[in-house]
C-alpha positions in Angstrom: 98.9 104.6 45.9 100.5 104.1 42.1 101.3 107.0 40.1 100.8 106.2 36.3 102.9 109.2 34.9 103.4 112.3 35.9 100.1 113.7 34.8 98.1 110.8 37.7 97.6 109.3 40.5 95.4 106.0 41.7 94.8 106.0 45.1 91.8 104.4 47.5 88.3 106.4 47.2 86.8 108.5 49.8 83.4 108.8 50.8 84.1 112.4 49.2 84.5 110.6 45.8 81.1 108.6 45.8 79.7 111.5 43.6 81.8 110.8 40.9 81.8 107.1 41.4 77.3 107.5 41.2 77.7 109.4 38.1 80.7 107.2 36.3 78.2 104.2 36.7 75.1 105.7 35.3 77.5 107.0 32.7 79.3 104.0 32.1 75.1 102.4 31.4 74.6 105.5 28.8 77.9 104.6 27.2 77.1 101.0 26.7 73.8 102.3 25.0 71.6 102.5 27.9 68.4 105.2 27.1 68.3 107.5 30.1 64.7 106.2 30.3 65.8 102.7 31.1 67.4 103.3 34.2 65.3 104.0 37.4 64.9 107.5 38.6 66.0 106.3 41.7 69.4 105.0 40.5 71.3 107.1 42.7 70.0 106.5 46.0 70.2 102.7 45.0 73.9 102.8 43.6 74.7 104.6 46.8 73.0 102.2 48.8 74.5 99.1 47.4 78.0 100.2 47.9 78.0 101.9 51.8 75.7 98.4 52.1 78.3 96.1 50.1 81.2 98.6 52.0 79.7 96.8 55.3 79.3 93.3 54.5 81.4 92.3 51.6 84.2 94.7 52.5 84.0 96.8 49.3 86.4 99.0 48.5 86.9 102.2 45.7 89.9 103.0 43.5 89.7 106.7 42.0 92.5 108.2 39.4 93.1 111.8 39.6 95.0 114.2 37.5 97.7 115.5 39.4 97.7 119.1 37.6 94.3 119.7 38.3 93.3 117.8 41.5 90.4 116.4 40.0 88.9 112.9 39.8 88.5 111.5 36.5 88.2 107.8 36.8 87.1 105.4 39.0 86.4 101.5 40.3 84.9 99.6 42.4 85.4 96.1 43.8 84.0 93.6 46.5 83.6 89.8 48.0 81.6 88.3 45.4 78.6 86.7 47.4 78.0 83.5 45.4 75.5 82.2 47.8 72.9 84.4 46.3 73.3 83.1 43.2 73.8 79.3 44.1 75.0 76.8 47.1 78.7 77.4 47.6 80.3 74.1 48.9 83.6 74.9 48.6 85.8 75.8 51.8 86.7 79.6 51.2 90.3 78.9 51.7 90.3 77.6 48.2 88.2 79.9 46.1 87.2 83.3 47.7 85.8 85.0 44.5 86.0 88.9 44.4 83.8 91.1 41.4 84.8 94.3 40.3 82.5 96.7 38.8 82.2 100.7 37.6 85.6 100.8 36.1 85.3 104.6 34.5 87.3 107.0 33.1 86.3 110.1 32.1 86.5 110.5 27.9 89.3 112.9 27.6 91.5 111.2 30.2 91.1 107.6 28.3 94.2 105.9 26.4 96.5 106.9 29.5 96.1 103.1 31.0 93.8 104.3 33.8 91.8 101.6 33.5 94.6 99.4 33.6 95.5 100.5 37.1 92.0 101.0 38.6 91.7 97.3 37.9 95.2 96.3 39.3 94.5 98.6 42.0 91.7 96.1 42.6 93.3 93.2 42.3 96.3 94.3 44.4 93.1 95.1 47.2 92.0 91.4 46.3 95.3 89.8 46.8 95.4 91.6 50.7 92.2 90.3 51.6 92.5 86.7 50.1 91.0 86.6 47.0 92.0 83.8 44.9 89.5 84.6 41.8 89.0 88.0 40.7 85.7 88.7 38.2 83.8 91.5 36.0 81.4 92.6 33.5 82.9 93.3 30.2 81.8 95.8 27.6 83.1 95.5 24.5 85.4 98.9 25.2 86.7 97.4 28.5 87.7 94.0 26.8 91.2 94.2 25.6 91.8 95.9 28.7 90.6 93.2 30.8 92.2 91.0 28.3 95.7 91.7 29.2 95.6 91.8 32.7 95.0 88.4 32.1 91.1 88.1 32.4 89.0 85.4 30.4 86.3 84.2 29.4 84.4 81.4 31.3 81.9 79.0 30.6 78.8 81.6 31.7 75.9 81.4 29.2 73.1 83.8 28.8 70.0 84.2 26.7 67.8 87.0 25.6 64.2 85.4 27.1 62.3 88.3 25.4 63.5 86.1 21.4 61.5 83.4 20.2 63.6 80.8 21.8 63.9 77.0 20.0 61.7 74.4 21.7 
């Protein structure tokens, strides 16, 4: 548990916080521009599905900040083994590179600019550094960026194309 002033506190989830956790990442989808009608109507059960399932098998673990005056939860992340062997063949011995992925770092609009997401993600990383990890990964949206930046994240040599462009030949 890290206090990050006097006004919160970052502490491991609960399965009572998974509510909030469900709706931060269907949020945090909206707030990356995301239409409501591009997400699956059964986002929920599938968000909640993925992380008891990833809880089990890639020892996940959630990091919620709450204000201290009110008790209430207003941001939130999530983070987890990264399971590179669905992805591609991983050779290497996992004493040497054990990669972890964090994901659904939220807080809630009129908490933000207090360096929440600062601590959810070193709360993360902290959790990573217990259980081995030697690489630590995420998803950045243009937002979380200079965030990410100086906790000492960076870009790698990941590419990605749009297939639905006329692509050159």
């Amino acid at each position: 548990m890290a206090t990050v002033s006097d006004r919160y506190l970052v502490r491991r989830g609960e399965p009572l916080d998974d509510d909030f956790i469900l709706d931060s990442y269907y949020k945090m989808y909206l707030e990356m521009g995301f239409k409501a009608e591009e997400i699956s109507p059964d986002w929920r059960k599938h968000t909640l599905d993925t992380l008891n399932k990833n809880r089990q098998e890639l020892e996940a673990m959630t990091f919620v900040a709450t204000d201290i005056q009110t008790n209430k939860v207003v941001g939130c992340g999530v983070c987890q083994l990264h399971n590179t062997d669905s992805l591609h063949p991983h050779i290497f011995n996992y004493s040497r590179i054990r990669e972890g992925y964090i994901w659904s770092i939220y807080v809630e609009p009129t908490h933000r600019r207090h360096g929440l997401a600062t601590q959810l993600v070193a709360a993360c990383n902290d959790y990573f550094r217990d259980i081995g990890v030697t690489v630590s990964r995420l998803f950045a949206s243009n937002a979380g960026r200079p965030v990410y930046e100086g906790l000492g994240f960076a870009q790698v040599n990941e590419f990605c194309v749009d297939m639905s462009l006329s692509l050159p030949k």
